[in-house]
C-alpha positions in Angstrom: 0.3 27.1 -4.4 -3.0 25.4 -2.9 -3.2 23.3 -5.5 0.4 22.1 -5.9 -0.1 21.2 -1.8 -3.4 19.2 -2.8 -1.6 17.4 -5.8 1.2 16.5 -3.0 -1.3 14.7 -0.7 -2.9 12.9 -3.0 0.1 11.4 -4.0 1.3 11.0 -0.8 -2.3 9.1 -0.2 -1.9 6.8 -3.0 1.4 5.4 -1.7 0.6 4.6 1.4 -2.5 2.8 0.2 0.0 1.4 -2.3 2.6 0.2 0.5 -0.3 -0.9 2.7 -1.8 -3.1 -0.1 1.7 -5.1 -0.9 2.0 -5.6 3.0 -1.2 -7.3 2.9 -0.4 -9.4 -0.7 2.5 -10.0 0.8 1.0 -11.4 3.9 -1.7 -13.3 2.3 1.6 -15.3 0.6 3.4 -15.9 3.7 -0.3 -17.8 5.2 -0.8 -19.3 2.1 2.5 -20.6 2.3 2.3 -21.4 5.8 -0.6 -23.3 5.2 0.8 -25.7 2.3 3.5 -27.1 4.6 
């Protein structure tokens, strides 16, 4: 069971990093895009 709830957090861990690093690719875009006009 302990493991299993481990596993879970670690996954849950790697998303949000995930979601938080396309926000910020995605933000970087926007300024670079900004910046061209």
């Amino acid at each position: 069971m302990g493991d299993n709830n481990r596993k879970n957090e670690m996954l849950d861990i790697n998303l949000s990093t995930i979601k938080t690093n396309s926000i910020i690719t995605n933000l970087s875009k926007l300024i670079k895009n900004i910046r061209c006009i």
